[in-house]
Each structure stands twice: as structure tokens, then as C-alpha cells.
Backbone bond lengths (Angstrom), bond angles and torsions (degrees), N, CA, C in turn:
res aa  C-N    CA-C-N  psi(-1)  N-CA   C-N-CA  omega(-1)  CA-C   N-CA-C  phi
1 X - - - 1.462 - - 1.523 110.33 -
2 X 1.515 124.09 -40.10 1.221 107.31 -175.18 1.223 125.21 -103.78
3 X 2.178 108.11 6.78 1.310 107.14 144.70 1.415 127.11 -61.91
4 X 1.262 104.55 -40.28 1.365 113.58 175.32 1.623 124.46 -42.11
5 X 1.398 99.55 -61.30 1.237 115.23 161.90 1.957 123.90 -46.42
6 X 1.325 106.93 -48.11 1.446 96.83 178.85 1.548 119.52 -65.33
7 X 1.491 92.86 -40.87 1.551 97.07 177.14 1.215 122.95 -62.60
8 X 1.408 134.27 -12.89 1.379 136.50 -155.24 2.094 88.59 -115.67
9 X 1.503 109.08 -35.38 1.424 96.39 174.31 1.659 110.80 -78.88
10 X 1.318 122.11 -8.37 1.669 110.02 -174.08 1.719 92.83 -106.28
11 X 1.559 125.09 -18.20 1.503 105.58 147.95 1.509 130.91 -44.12
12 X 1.352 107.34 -41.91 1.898 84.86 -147.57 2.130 92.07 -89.50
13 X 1.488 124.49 -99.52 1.065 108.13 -160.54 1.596 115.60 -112.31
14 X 1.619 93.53 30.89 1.538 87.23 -160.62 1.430 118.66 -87.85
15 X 1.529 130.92 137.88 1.518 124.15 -165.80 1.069 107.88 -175.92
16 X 1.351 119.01 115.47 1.545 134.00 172.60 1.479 118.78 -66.56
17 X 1.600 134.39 12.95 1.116 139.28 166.79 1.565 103.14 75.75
18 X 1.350 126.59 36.04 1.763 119.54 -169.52 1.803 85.20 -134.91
19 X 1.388 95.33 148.11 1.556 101.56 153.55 1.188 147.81 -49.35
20 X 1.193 133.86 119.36 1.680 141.34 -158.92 1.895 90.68 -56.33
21 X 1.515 89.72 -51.85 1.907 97.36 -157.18 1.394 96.43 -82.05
22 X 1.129 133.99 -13.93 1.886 114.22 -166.94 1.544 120.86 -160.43
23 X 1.791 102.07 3.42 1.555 135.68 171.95 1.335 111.57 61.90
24 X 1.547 108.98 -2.91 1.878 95.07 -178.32 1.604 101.42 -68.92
25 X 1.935 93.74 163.03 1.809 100.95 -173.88 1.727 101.62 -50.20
26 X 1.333 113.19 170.82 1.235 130.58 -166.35 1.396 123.16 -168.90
27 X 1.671 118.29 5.29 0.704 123.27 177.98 1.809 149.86 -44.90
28 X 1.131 102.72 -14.63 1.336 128.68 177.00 1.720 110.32 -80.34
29 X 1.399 88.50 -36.15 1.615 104.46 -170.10 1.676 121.51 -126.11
30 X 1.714 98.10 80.72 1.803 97.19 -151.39 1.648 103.95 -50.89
31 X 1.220 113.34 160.91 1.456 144.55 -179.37 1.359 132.14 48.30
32 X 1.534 101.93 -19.30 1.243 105.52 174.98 1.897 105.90 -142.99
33 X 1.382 138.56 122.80 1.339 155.23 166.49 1.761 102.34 -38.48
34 X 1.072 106.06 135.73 1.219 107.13 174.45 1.930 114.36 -66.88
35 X 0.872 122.37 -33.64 1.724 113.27 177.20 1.481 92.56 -59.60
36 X 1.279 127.82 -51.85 1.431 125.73 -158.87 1.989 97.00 -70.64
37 X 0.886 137.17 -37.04 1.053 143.05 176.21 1.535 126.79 -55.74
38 X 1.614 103.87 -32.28 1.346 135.11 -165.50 2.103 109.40 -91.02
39 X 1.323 83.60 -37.98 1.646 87.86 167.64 1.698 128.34 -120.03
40 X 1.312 97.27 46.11 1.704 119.96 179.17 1.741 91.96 -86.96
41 X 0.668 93.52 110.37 1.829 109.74 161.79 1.763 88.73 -49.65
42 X 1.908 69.57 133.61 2.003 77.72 166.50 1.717 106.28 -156.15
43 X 1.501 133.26 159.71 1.191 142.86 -171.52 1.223 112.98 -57.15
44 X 1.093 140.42 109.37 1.403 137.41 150.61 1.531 134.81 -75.91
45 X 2.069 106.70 125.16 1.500 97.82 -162.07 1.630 131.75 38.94
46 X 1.415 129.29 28.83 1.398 143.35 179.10 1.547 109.14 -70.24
47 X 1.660 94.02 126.82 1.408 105.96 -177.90 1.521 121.77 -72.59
48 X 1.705 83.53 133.34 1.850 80.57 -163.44 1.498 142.41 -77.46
49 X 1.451 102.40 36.51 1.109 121.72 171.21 1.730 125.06 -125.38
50 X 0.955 98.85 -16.89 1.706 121.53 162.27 1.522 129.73 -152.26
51 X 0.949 121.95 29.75 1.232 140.17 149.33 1.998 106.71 84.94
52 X 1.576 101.35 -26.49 1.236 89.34 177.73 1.339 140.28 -48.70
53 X 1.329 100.52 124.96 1.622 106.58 170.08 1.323 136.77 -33.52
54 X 1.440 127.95 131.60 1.285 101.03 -142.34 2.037 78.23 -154.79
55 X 1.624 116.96 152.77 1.224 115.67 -169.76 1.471 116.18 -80.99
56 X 1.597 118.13 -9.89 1.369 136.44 170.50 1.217 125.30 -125.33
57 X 1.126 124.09 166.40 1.912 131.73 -170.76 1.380 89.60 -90.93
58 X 1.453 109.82 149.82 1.703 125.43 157.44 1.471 86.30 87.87
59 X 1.184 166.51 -52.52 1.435 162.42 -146.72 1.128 107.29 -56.62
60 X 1.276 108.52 139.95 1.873 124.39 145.82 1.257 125.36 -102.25
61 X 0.898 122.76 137.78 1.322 122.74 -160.81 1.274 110.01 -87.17
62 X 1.175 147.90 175.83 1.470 167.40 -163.03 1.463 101.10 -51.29
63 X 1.834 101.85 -85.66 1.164 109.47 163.21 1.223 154.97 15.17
64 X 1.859 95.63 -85.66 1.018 126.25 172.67 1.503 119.22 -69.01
65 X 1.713 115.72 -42.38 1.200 127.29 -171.96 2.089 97.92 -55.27
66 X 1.353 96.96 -53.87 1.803 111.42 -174.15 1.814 89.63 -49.58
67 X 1.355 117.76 -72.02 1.399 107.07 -165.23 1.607 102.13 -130.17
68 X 1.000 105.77 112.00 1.532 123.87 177.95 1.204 100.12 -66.10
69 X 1.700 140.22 143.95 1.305 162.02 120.22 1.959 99.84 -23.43
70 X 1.357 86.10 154.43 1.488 85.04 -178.33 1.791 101.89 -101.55
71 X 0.868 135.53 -0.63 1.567 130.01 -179.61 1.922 93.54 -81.66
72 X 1.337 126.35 -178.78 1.031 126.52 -162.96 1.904 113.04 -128.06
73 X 1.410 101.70 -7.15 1.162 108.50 174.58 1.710 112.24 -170.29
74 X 1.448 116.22 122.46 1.833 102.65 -177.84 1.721 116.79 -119.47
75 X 1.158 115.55 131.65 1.622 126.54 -162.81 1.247 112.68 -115.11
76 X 1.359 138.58 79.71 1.898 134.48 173.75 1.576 94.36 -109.62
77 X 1.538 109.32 145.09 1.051 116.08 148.36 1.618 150.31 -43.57
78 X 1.582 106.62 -41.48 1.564 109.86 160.85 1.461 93.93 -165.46
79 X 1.404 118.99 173.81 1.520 139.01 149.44 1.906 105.55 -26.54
80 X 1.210 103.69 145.37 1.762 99.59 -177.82 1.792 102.18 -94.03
81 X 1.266 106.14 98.05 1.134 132.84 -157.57 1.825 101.20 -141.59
82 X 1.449 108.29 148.62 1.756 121.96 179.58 1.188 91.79 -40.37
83 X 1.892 131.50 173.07 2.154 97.31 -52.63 1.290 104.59 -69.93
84 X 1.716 123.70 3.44 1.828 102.57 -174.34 1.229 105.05 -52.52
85 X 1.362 141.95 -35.49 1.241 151.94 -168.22 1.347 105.26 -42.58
86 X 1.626 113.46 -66.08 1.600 113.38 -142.08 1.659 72.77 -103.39
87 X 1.144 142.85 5.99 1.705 123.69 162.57 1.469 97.56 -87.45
88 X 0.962 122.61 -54.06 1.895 109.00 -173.98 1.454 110.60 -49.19
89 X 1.598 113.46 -52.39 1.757 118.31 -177.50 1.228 97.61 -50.96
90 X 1.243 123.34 -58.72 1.395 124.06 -148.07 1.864 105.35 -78.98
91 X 1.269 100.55 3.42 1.746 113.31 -163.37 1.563 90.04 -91.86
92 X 1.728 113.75 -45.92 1.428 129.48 -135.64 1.883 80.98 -100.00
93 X 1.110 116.99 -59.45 1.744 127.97 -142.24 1.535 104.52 -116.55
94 X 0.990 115.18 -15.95 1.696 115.84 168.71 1.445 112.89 -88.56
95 X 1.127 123.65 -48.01 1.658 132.97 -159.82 1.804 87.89 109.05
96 X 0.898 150.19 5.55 1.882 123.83 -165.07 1.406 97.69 -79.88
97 X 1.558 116.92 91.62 2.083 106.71 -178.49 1.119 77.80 -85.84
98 X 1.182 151.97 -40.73 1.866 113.29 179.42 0.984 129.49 -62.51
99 X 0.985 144.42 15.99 1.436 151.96 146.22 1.639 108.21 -79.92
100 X 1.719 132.88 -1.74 1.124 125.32 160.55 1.644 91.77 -89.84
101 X 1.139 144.16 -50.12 1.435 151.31 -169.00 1.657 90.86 -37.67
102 X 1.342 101.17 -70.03 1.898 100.05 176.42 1.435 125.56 -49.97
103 X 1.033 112.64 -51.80 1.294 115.99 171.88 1.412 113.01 -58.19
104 X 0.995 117.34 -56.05 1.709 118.40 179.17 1.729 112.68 -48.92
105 X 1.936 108.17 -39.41 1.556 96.53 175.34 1.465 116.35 -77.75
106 X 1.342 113.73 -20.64 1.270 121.46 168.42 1.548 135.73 -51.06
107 X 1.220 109.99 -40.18 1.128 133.75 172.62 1.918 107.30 -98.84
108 X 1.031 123.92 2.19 1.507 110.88 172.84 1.301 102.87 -122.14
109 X 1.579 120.71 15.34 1.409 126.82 119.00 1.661 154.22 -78.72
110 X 1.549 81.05 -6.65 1.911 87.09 170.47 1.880 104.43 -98.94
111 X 1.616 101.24 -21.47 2.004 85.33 -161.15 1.853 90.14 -89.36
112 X 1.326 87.05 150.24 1.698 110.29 174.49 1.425 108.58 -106.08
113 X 1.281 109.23 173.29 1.668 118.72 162.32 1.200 116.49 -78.34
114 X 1.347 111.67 149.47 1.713 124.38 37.17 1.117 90.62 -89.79
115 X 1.846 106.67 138.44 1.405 100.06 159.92 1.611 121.51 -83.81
116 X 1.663 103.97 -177.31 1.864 98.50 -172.58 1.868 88.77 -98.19
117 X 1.185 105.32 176.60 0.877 110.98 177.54 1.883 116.87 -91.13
118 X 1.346 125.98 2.72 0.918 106.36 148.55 2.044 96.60 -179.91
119 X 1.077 107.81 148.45 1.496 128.10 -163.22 1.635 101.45 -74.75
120 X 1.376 112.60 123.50 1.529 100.10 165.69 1.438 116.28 -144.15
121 X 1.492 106.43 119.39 1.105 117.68 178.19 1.777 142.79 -55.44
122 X 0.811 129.31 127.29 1.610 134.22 -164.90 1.645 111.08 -56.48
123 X 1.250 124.10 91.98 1.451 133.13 -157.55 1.796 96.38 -52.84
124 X 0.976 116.59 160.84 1.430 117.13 147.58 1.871 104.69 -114.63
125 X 1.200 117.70 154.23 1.328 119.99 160.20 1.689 119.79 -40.92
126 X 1.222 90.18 126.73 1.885 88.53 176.61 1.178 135.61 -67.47
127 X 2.082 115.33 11.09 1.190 79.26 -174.60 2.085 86.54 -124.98
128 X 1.779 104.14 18.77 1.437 117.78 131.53 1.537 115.68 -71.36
129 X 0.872 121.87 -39.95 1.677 117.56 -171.86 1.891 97.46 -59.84
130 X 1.015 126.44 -52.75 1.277 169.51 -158.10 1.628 82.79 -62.59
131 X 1.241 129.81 -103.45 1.888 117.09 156.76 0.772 147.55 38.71
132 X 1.564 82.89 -112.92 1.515 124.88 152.30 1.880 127.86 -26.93
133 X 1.503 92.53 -57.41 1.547 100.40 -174.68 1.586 115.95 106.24
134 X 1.581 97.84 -26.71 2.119 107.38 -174.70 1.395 92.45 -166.28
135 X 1.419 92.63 147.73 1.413 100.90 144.54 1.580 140.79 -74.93
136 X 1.575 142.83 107.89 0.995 117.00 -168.72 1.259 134.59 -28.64
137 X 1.721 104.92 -73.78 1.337 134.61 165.06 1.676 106.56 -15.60
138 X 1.719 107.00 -47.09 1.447 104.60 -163.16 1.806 110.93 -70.67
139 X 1.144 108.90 -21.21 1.562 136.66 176.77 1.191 104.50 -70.48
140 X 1.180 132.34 -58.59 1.361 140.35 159.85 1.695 109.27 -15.14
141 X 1.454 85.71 -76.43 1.408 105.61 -170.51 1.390 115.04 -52.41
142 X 0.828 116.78 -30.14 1.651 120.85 -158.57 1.992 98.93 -89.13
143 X 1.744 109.25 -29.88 1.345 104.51 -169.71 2.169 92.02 -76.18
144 X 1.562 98.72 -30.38 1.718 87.94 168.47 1.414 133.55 -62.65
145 X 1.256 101.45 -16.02 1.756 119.26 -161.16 2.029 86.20 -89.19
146 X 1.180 96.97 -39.25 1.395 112.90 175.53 2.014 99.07 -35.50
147 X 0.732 127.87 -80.52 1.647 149.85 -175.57 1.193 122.31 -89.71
148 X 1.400 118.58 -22.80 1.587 119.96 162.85 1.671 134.61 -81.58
149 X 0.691 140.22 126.83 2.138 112.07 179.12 1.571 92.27 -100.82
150 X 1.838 103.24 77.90 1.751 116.49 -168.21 1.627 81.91 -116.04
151 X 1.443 155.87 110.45 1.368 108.54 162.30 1.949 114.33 -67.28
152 X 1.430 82.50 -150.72 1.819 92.20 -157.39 1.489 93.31 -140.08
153 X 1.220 120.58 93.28 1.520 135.20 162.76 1.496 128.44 -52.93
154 X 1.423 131.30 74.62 1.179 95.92 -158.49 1.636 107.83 -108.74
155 X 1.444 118.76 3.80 1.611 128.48 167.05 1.709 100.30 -75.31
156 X 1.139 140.51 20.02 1.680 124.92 161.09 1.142 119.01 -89.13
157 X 1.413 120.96 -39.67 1.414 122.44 -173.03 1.437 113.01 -101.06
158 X 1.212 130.47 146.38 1.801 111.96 -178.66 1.977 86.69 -151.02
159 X 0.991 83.11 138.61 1.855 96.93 176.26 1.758 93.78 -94.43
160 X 1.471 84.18 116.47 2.104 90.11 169.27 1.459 126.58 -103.97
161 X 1.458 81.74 10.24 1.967 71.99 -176.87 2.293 91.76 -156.60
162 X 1.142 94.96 158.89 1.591 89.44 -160.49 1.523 80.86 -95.80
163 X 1.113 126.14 152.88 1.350 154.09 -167.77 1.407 91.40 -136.11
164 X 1.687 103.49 133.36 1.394 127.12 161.03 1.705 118.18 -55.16
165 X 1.439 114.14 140.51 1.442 109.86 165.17 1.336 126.56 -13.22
166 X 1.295 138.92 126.13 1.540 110.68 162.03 1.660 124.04 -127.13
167 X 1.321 95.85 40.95 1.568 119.82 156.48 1.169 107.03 -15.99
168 X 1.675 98.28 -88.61 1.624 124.93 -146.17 1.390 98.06 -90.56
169 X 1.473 137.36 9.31 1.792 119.25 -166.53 1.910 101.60 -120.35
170 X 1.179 100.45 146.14 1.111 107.87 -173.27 1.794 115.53 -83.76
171 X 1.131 117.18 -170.92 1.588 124.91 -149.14 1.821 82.42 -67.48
172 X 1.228 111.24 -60.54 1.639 96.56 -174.54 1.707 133.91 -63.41
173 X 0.995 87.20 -38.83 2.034 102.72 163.06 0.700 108.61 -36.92
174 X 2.463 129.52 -63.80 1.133 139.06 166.51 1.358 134.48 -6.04
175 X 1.671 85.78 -76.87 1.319 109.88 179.60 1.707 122.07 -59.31
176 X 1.674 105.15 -40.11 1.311 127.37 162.50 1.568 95.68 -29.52
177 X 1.558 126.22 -87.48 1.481 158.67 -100.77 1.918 88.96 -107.95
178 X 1.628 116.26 -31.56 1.295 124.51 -162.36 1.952 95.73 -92.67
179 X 1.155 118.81 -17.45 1.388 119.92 -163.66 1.696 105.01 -60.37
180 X 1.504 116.77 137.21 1.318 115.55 -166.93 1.655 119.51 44.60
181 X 1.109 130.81 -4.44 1.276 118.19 178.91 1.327 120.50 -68.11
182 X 1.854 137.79 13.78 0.825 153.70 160.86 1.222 142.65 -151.62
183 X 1.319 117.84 140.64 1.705 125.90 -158.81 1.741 103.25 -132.21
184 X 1.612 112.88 151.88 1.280 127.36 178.90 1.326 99.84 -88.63
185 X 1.462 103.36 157.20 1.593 126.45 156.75 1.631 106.89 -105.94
186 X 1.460 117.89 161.04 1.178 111.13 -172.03 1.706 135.01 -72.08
187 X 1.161 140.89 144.06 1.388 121.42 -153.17 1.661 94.75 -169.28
188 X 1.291 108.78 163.41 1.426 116.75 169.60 1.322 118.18 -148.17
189 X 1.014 113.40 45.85 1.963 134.61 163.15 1.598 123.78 -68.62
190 X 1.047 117.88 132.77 1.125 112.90 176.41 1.667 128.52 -121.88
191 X 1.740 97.50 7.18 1.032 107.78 179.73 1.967 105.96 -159.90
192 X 1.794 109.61 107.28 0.756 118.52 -173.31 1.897 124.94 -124.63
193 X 1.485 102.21 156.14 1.394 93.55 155.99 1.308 140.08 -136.85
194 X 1.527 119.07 116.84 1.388 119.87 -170.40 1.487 98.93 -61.60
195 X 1.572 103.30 148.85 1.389 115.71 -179.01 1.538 97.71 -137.50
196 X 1.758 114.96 128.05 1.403 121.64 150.92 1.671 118.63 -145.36
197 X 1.345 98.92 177.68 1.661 96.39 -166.22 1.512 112.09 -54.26
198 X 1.343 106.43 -61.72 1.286 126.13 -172.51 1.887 125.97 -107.71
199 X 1.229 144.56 118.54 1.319 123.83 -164.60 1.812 72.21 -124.26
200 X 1.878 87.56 135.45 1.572 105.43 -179.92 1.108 92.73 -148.74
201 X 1.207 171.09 -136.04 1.766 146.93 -124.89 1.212 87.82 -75.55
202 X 1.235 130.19 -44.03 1.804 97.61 -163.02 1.972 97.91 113.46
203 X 1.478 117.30 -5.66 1.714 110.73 -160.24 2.096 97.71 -83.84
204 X 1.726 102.48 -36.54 1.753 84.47 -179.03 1.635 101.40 -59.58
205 X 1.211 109.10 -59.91 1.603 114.19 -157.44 1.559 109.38 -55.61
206 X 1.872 116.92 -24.52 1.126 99.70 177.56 2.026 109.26 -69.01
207 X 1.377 108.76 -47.75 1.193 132.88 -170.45 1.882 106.50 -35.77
208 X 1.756 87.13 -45.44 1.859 102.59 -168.80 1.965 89.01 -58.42
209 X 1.370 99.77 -55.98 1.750 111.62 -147.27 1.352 112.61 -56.27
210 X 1.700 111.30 -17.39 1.853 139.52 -175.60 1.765 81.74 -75.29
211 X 1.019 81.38 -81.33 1.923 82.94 -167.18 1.420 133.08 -55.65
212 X 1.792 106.54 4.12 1.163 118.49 178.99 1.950 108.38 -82.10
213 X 1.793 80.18 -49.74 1.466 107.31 -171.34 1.663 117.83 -74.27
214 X 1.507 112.63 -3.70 1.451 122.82 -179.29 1.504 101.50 -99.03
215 X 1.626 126.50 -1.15 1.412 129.51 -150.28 1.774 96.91 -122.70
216 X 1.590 93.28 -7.27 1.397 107.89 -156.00 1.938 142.44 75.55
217 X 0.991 89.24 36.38 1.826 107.08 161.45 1.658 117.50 -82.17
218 X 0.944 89.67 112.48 1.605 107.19 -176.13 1.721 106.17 -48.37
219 X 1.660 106.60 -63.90 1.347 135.17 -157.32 1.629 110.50 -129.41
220 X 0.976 83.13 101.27 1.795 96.20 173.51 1.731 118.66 -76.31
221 X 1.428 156.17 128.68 1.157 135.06 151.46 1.550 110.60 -110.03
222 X 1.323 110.43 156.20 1.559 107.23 -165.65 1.501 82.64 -120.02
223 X 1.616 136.32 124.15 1.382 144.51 164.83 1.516 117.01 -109.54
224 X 1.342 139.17 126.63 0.980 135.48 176.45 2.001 103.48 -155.22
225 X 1.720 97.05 148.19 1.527 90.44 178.24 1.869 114.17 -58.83
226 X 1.392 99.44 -39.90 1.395 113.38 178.20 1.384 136.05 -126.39
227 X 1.562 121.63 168.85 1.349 94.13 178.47 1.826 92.69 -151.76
228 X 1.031 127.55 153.68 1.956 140.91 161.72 1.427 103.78 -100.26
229 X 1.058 118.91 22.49 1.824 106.34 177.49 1.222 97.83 -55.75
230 X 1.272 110.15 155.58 1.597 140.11 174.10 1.368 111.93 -112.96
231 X 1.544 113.90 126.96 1.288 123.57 -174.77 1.515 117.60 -119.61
């Protein structure tokens, strides 16, 4: 209960005017100081389907070209690298949901149009949600909803079955561990974007983008502040 409670009071508007990353005042510039803002690692020319770095704009990379991802377009801010690091932990394992508020404006400054018609966040099981106190992802969303006029869907996706950690398991384990662990609610979109903290094989978001596109979603987008894909 009184995780619940903290997390739900450092969600909505609460903020002492200091920096998330380095606490000096900041008031001019909510949550994060402009120096701290200025040296955030960010993607360069990244191919827009897996983020890899790439020596020109608009490219796909090798990879991708051989076997395309099934989502239709993917947007993170950089590699999950310092401070994204200790803002996701501290997002996921501290209680800090303002650190999804940041992340969310952060990232609803790198994605462009077309936009989807509405943002949906990567459920966790409810009776992790339940825990926890929030969903990250849902924090996320809300610092995008913050700066976007995207809404934020969060009755489409529902996790039905609790899936083990997937830290430590590799791209096939994933996929193993992700099978049936999720079901739709009803909807008629045809152009969406999954949103989660971190995209690292790529097996939820592929799993979500199957069941988007079997439901009839035209256009999938996969959004996340960060990502560990392996290339």
C-alpha cells in the first residue's frame, strides 16, 4: 500500500524544481537542466528499424534489409548507456516515476510523423503491476502524452499469463517464455505505437506487433527510450 502510494504521489505533478540527473535548480527547464540535457548520448543516423547505427540517414542496414522485424518502424533515443541506466533502474526498482515523465519528454522529441493513432504501452502482469505500484512503460507514456496530442491506450494490450524474468535468457528462450503470454482487448486502429522502457532482443515487441497485425493493424511503431539490440 505505501509503495503504491509513493509511486502514484511522485507520478502525477510533484517536483522540487532540481535536476533528476545532478539535482542542481532547474527550474526554467522542468526535470532535467539544460547542461544535463545537452550531454545525453543520443543515436546517430540509426536505422529505422533497429536502431543501428548506420554511416547515412534513411538506411537499413544489412540485417534488417536480409530479414526485416515485423513492426514497421523503431524510435529509441540511444544505446542503454549512463544516466539512461540509473533513470530506467531507478524508474523500475526505486519508485522514481518521474524519471518516466523525463523519459517520455525525451523521447517525444526524437519520434516524427506520421503519427499512430494512439500509443500503447507494454502491460506487465497485474499482479507485478500490483508490487510494483505502476507500470513503467505506463509512466513513460504519460511523460509523452505530456508533449504529444498522441493519447495512451492502455485497455488493448493485457499480459495473461506471468512470464519469468527475462534478464538472463537469450533471443530464443524469450520467445520460448513470451508464447501466449498475451491477449488483445477490442480496438479498431490501424496505426499504432508500442511503447517500453528498454527494447533488447526485440521477442515482446516482436510477439505484441504479430498480434497487432493478426487483429488488423496496418502499421506497427516500436518506441522506447532505449534499446541492447544485438546486431
Amino acid at each position: 500500500m505505501i509503495r503504491r502510494l509513493t509511486a502514484r504521489l511522485q507520478s502525477g505533478p510533484l517536483w522540487w524544481g532540481q535536476c533528476l540527473l545532478c539535482r542542481q535548480n532547474c527550474t526554467g527547464q522542468p526535470l532535467i537542466c539544460r547542461q544535463c540535457r545537452d550531454e545525453l548520448p543520443r543515436l546517430e543516423r540509426p536505422c529505422p528499424l533497429c536502431a543501428f547505427p548506420l554511416a547515412v540517414e534513411d538506411a537499413h542496414c544489412g540485417r534488417c534489409q536480409r530479414r526485416p522485424p515485423p513492426w514497421q518502424r523503431l524510435r529509441v533515443l540511444a544505446d542503454f548507456v549512463p544516466p539512461y541506466t540509473r533513470l530506467v533502474h531507478d524508474l523500475k526498482y526505486q519508485h522514481r516515476a518521474l524519471n518516466g515523465r523525463l523519459l517520455g519528454q525525451l523521447l517525444a522529441e526524437a519520434v516524427e510523423p506520421p503519427w499512430p493513432e494512439a500509443i500503447l504501452p507494454v502491460p506487465l502482469h497485474w499482479w507485478r503491476q500490483l508490487r510494483r505500484g505502476y507500470n513503467q512503460a505506463g509512466e513513460i507514456a504519460r511523460g509523452l502524452a505530456d508533449r504529444l496530442a498522441i493519447p495512451v491506450d492502455n485497455r488493448v494490450l493485457r499480459r495473461v499469463r506471468a512470464t519469468a524474468a527475462q534478464t538472463h535468457l537469450n533471443r530464443r528462450q524469450r520467445r520460448r517464455n513470451l508464447r501466449g503470454a498475451f491477449a488483445l482487448g477490442a480496438m479498431n486502429y490501424r496505426h499504432v505505437a508500442l511503447l517500453d522502457d528498454v527494447i533488447t532482443t526485440g521477442a515482446t515487441m516482436a510477439e505484441l506487433t504479430r498480434l497487432l497485425h493478426t487483429a488488423g493493424v496496418e502499421r506497427v511503431e516500436v518506441w522506447a527510450p532505449c534499446r541492447t539490440l544485438e546486431h
